[in-house]
C-alpha positions as CSV (number, residue, x, y, z in Angstrom):
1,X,-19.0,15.2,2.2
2,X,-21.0,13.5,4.6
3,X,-20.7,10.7,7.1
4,X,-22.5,8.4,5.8
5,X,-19.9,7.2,4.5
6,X,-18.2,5.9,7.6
7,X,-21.6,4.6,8.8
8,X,-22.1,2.3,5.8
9,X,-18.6,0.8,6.2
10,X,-19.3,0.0,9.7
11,X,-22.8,-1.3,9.1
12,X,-21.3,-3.5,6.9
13,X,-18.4,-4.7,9.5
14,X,-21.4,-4.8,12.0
15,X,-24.1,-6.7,9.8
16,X,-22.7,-9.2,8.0
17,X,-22.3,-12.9,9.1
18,X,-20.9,-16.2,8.2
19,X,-23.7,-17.2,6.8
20,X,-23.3,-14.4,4.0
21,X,-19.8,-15.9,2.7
22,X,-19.7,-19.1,0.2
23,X,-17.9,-22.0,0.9
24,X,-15.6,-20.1,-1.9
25,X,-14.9,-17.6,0.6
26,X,-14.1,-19.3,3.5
27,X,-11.6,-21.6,1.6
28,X,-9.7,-18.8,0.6
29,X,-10.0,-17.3,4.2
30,X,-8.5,-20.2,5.5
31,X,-5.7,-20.7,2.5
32,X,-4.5,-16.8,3.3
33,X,-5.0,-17.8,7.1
34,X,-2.3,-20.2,6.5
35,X,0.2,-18.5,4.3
36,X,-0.4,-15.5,6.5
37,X,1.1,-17.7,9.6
38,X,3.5,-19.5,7.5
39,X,5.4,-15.9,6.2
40,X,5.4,-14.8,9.5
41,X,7.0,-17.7,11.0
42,X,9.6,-17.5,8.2
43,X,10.3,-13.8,8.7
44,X,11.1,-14.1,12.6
45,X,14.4,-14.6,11.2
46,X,14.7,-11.4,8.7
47,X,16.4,-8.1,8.9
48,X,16.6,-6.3,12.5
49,X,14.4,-9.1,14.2
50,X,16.4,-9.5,17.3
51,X,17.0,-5.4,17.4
52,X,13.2,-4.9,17.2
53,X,12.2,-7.5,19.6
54,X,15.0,-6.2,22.2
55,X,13.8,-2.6,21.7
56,X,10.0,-3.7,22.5
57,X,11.3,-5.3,25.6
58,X,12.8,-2.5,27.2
59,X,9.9,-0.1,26.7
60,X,8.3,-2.1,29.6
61,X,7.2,-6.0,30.7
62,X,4.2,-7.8,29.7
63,X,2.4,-11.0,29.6
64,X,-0.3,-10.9,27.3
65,X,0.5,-12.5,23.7
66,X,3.2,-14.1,22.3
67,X,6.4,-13.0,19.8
68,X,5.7,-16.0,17.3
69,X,7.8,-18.8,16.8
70,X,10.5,-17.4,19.9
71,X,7.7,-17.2,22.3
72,X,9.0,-14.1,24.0
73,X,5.7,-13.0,25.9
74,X,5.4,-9.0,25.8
75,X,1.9,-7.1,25.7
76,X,-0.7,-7.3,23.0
77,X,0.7,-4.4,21.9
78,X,4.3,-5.3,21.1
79,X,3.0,-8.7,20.1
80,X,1.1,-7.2,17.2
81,X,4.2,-4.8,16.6
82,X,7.0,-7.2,16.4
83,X,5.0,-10.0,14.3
84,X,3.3,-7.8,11.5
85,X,6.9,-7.1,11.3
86,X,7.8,-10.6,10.9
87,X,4.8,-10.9,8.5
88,X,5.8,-8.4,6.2
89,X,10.0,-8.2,6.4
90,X,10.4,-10.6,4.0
91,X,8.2,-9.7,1.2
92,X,6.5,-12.4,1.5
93,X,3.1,-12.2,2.4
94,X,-0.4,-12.0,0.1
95,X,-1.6,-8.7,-1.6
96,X,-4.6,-7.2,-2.9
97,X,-3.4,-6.1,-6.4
98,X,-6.5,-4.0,-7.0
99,X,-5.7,-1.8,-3.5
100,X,-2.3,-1.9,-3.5
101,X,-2.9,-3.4,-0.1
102,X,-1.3,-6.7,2.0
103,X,-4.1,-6.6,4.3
104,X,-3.6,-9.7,6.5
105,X,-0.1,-8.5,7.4
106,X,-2.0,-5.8,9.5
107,X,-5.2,-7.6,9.9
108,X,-4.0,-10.9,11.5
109,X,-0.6,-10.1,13.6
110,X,-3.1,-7.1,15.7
111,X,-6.1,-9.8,15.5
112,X,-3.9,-12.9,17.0
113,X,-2.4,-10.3,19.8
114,X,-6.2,-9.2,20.8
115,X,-7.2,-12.6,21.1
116,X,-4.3,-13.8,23.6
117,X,-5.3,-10.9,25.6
118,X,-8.5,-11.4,25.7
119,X,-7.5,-15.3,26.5
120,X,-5.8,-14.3,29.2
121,X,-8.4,-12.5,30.8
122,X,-10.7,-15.5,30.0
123,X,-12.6,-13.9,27.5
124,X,-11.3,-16.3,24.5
125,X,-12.5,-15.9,21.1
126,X,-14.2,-18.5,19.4
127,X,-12.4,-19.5,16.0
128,X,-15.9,-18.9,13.8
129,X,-16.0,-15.0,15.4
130,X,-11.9,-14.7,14.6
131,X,-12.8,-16.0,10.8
132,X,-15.6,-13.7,10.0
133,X,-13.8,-10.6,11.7
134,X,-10.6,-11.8,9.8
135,X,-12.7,-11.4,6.6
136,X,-14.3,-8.4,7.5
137,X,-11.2,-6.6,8.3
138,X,-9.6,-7.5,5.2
139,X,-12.8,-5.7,3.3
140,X,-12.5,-2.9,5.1
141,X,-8.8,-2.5,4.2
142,X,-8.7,-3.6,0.6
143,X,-11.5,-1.3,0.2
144,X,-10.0,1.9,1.3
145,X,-7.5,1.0,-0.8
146,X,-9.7,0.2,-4.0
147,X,-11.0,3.3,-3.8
148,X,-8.1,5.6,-4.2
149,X,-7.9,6.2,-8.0
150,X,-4.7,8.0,-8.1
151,X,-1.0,6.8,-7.9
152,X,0.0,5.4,-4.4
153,X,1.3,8.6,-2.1
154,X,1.9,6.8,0.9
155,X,2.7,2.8,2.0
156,X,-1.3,1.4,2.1
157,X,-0.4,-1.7,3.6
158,X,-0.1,0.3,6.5
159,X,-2.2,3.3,6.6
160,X,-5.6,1.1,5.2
161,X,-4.3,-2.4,6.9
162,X,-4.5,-0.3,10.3
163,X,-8.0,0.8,9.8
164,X,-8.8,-2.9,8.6
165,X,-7.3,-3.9,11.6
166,X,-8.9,-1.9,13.9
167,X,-12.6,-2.4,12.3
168,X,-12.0,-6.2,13.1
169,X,-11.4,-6.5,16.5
170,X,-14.1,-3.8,17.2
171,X,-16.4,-6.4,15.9
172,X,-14.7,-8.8,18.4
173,X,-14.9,-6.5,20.7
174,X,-18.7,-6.1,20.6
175,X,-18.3,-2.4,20.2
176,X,-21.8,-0.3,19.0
177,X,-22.2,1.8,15.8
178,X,-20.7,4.2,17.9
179,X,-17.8,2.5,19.6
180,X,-16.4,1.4,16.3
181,X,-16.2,4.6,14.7
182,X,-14.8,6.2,17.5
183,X,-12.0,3.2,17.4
184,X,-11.9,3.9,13.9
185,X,-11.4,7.7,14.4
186,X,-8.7,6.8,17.3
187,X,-7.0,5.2,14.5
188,X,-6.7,7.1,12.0
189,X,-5.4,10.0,14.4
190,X,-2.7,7.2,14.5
191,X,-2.3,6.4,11.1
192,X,0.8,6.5,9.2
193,X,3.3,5.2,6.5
194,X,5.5,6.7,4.2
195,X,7.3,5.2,0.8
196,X,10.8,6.5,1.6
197,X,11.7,3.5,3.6
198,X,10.4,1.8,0.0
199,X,13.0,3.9,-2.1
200,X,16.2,3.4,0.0
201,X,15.4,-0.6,0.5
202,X,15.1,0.4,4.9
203,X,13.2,-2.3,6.9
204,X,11.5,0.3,8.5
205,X,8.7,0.0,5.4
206,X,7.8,-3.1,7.2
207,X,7.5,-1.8,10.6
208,X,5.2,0.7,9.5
209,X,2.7,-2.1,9.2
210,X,3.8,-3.1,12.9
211,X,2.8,0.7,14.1
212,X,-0.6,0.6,13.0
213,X,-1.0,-3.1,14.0
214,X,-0.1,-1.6,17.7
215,X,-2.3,1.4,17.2
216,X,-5.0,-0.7,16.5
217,X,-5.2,-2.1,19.6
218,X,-4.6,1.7,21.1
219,X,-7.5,2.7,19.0
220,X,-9.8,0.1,20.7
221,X,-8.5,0.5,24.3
222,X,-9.3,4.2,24.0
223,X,-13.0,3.6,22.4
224,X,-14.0,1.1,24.8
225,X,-12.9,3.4,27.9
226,X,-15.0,6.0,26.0
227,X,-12.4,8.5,24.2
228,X,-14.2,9.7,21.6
229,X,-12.5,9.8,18.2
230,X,-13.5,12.0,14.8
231,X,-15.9,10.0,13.2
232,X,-15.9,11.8,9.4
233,X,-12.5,10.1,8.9
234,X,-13.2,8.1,5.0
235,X,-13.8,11.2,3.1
236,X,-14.6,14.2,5.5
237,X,-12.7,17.1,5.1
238,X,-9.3,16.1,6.0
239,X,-10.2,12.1,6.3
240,X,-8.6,9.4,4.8
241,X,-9.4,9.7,1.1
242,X,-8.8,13.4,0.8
243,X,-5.3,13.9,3.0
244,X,-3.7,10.3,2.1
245,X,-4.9,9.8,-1.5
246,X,-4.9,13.4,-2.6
247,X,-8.7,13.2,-2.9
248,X,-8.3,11.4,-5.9
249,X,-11.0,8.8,-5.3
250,X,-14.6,7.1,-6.0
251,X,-16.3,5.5,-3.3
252,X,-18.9,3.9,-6.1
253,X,-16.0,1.1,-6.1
254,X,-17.0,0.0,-2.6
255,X,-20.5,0.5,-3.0
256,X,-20.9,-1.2,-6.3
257,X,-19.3,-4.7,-4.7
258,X,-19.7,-4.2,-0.7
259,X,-21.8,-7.2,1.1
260,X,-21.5,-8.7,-2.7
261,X,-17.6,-9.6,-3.7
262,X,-15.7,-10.7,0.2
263,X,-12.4,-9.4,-0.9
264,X,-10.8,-12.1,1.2
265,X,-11.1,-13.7,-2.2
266,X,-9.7,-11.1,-4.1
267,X,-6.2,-12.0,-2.6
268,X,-3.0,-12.9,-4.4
269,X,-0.3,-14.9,-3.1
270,X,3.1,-14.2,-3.6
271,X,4.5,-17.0,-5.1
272,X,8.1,-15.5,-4.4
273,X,9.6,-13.6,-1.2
274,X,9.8,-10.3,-3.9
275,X,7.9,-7.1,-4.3
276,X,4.8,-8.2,-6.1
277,X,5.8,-6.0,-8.7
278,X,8.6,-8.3,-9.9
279,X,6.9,-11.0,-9.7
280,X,6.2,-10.6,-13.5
281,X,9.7,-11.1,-15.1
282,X,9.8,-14.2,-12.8
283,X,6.9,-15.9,-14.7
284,X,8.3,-14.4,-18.1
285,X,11.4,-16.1,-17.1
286,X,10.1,-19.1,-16.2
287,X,8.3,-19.6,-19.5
288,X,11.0,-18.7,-21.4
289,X,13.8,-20.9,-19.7
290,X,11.8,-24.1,-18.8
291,X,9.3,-24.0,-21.2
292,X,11.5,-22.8,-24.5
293,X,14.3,-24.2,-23.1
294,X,16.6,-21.2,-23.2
295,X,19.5,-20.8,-21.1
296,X,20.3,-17.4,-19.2
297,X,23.8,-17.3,-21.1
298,X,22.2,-17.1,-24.0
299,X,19.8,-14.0,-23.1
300,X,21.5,-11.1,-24.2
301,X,18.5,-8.1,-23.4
302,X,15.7,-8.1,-21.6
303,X,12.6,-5.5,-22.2
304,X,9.8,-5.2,-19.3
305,X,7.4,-3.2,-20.3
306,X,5.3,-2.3,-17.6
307,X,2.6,0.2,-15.9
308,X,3.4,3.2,-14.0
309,X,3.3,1.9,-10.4
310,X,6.0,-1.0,-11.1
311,X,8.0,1.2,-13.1
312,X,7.9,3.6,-10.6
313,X,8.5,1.8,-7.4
314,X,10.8,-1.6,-8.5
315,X,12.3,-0.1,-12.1
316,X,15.0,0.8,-9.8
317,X,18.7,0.4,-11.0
318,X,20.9,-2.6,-10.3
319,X,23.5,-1.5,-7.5
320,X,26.4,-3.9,-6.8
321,X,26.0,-4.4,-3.2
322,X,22.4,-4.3,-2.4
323,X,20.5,-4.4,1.0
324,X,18.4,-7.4,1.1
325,X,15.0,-5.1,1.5
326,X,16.6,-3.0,-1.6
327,X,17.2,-6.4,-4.0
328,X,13.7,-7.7,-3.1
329,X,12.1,-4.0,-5.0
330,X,14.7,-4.3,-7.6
331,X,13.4,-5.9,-10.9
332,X,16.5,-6.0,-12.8
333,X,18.1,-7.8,-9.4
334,X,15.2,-10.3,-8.9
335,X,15.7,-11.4,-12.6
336,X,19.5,-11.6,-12.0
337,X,18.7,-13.6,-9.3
338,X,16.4,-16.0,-10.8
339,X,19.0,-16.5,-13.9
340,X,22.0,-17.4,-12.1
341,X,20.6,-19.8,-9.0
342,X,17.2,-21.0,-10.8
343,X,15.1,-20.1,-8.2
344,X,13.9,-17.0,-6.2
345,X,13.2,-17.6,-2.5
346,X,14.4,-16.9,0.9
347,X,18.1,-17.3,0.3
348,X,18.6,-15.0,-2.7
349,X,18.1,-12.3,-0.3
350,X,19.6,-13.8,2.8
351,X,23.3,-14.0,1.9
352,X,26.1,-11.9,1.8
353,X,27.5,-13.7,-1.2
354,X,24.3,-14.3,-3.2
355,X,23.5,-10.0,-3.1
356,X,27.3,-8.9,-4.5
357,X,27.7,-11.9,-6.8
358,X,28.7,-10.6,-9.8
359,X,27.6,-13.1,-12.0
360,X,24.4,-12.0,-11.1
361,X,24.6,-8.9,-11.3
362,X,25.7,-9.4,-14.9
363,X,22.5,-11.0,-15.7
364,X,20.6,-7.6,-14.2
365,X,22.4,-5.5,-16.4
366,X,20.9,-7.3,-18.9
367,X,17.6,-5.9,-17.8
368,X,16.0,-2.7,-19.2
369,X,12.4,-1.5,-17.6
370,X,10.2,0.8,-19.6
371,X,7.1,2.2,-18.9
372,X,4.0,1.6,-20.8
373,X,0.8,3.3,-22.2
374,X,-1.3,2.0,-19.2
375,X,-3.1,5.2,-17.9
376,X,-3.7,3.3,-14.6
377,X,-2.1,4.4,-11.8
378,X,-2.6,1.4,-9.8
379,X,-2.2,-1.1,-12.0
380,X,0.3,-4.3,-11.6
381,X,-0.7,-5.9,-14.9
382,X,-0.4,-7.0,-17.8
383,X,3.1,-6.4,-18.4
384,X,5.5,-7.8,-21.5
385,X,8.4,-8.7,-21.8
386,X,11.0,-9.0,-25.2
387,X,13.6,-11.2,-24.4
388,X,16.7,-10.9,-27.4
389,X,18.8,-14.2,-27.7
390,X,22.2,-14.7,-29.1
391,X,21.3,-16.6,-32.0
392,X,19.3,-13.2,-33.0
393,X,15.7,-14.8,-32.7
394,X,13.5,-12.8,-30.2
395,X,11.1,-14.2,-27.7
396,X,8.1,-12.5,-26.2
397,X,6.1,-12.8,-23.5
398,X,2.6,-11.4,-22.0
399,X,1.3,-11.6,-18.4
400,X,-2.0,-10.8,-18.4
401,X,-1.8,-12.0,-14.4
402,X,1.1,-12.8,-12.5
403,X,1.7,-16.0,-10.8
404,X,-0.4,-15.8,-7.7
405,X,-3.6,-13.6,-8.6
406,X,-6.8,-14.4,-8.6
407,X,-7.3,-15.9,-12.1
408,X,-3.9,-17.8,-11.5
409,X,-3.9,-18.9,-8.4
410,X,-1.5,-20.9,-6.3
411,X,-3.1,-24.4,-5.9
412,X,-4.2,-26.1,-2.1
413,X,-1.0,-27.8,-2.6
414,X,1.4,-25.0,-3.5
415,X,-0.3,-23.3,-0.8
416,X,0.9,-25.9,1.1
417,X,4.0,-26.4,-0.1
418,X,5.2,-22.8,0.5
419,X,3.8,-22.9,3.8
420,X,6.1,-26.3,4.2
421,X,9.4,-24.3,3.2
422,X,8.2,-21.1,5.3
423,X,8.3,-22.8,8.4
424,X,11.9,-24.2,8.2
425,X,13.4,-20.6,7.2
426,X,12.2,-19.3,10.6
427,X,14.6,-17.9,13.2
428,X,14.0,-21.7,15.1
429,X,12.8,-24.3,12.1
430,X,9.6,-25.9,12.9
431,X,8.9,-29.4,12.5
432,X,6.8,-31.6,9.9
433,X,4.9,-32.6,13.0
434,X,4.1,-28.8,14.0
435,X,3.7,-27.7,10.8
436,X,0.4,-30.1,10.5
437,X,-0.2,-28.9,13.5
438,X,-0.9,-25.4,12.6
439,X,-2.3,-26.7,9.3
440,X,-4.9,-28.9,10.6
441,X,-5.9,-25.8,13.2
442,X,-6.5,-23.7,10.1
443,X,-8.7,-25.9,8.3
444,X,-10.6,-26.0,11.1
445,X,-11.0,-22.9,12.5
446,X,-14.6,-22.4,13.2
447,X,-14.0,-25.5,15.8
448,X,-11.1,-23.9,17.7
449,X,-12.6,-22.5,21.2
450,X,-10.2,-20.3,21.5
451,X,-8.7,-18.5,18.4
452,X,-5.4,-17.8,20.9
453,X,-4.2,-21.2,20.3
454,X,-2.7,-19.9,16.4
455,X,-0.3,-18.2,18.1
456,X,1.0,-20.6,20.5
457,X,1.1,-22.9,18.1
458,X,3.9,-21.3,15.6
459,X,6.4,-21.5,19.2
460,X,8.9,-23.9,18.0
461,X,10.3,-26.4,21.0
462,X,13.7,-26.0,21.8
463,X,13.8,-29.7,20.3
464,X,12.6,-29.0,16.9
């Protein structure tokens, strides 16, 4: 092993510019920029909000960035902890399928929290530097996850997202070939996530996301004041690839696309506040109910056939009282769900008396998940699904790509319109008026002077 590994990736994060991206590119930036904001605004009113933001509070005062939508002002650090929390806790935010990673979770909550501190000192960072970092630290994430070729061991969002993270405000920072990788090493001496909090349904899987987004900025602090860090950390003896991913993985997946395929674009939405992994009996559903015009009374069985990652981590059984984290990884419960109110979105998980209802929880039973022939380990798609009706017909149903990928992609206006809902399920519901706000900032990013002004921006008034 060698590492020249690490020094390509950071030549890449140190090289590249703005004027390498197509307009392609920096659309998407900007429609992931958005959702990003909008999920995290919503999720200041998920699970263990208040608990985490009081907790942050008493480890010590600050005044450098802001808790979003509240407007609590802690340091950077906490900042980025408490709102890549808020990003994430509500399963809500954009994915790279391919990685297995929700990069901008990590990414943008530790990118946002360095900017207000550097505003504050009055160093701010101009919205066309933010952009290009944003999209920089998304490549570096997505493709430490792309790389692993084996089945996920730990929670990637996190452990990859951090070193994302880290790689894009090093760039801010101005930081040498040599400053980054020792940022980068700081980091991964940091890194961490397990999957347990994934099996029991415990919000803690999202505030692993949070820890790396605050050592992130650790990781930086220390490089710039000259710590040096282990530099050998992608695939050196006990790096990334080797200890996280069980050394199961090829590094001629970054090579063969790096500088070529911004994987910014590569993003999915998530149509639904689910694991993405459900997301496919919800499009199968959809088809089936709207577009054959079959009501969920008269479904008696439901067949998902699906790869090894969704059958491992959201086949899970159907419990009758679920915790909201639990029903959102639960396949059988998110078709239950979707059967009995129509819809699945913030309030299927919110309520008490949505999660024990027992009509649907007798639609889940109907639900049967079985793994496929699909020898890739990573793998959300295609699934299928064989739906049995009452009158003894059969209906089935292939997904070659979810709802929200790529090659079926949430349009400008759905985009839109989720960002619309998002921002009235937050802890404080923002206004029309500060909802264009925020959505007129984003479109024109490269114009802001100060990249700062995003966060400040998702503080609801007291009126609104």
């Amino acid at each position: 092993m060698s590492i020249e590994t690490t020094d390509r990736l950071v030549d890449h994060v140190l090289s590249a510019s703005i004027a390498d991206l197509s307009p392609h590119d920096v659309e998407k930036a900007k429609i992931f920029l958005l959702d990003t904001l909008g999920v995290g605004i919503a999720g200041s009113s998920g699970a263990s909000v208040e608990q985490l933001l009081s907790t942050v509070q008493s480890w010590g005062a600050g005044d450098e960035a802001t808790v979003w939508v509240t407007g609590e002002r802690v340091s950077a650090q906490a900042a980025a902890m408490v709102n890549a929390y808020q990003i994430h806790c509500l399963e809500y935010d954009c994915v790279h399928e391919g990685a297995v990673v929700h990069p901008m979770a990590t990414v943008l909550s530790t990118m946002i929290a360095y900017a207000e501190r550097r505003s504050a000192a009055g160093r701010p960072v101009p919205g066309c530097d933010f952009l290009m970092a944003m999209i920089l630290g998304v490549d570096v994430a997505a493709y430490m996850g792309m790389a692993a070729t084996g089945p996920v061991r730990f929670f990637r969002p996190a452990t990859a997202g951090g070193l994302g993270a880290t790689a894009a405000i090093a760039r801010l920072e101005g930081l040498d070939a040599t400053g980054m990788k020792d940022a980068l090493g700081n980091m991964y001496g940091q890194t961490c996530g397990t999957l347990q909090p994934h099996a029991e349904g415990s919000p803690l899987l999202g505030l692993q996301i949070g820890f790396n987004a605050r050592g992130a900025l650790s990781a930086l602090d220390l490089a710039a004041a000259g710590f040096r860090g282990p530099h050998d950390i992608v695939d050196g003896q006990y790096g990334y690839l080797p200890m996280f991913e069980a050394g199961q993985f090829d590094l001629d997946i970054i090579w063969r696309d790096l500088g070529r395929v911004w994987q910014m674009s590569e993003l999915s939405h998530k149509p639904f506040p689910s694991g993405r992994l459900t997301h496919g009996v919800i499009d199968a559903l959809n088809r089936v109910i709207n577009g054959k015009g079959v009501a969920p009374d008269e479904i008696l069985k439901i067949t998902a056939y699906v790869p090894p990652l969704v059958h491992r981590l959201v086949g899970r059984p159907d419990v009758p009282e679920p915790e909201p984290n639990y029903a959102k990884l639960c396949l059988a419960y998110v078709a239950g769900a979707y059967m009995t109110r129509g819809q699945v979105d913030v309030p299927e998980f919110r309520s008490e008396e949505v999660l024990r209802d027992p009509a649907l929880h007798a639609h889940a039973a109907k639900v049967e998940v079985v793994l496929d022939d699909n020898p890739d380990e990573n793998a959300l798609d295609p699934q299928r699904f064989v739906f049995e009706l009452a009158d003894g017909t059969v209906e089935e149903v292939d997904i070659p790509h979810m709802f929200g990928h790529p090659r079926a992609a949430l349009t400008v206006e759905e985009n839109r319109a989720k960002f619309d809902r998002c921002v009235t399920y937050g802890r404080r519901a923002l206004s029309r008026e500060r909802a264009d706000r925020i959505a007129g900032a984003v479109g024109a990013v490269e114009e802001l002077a100060d990249a700062a002004e995003l966060a400040r921006m998702t503080v609801a008034d007291r009126t609104e």
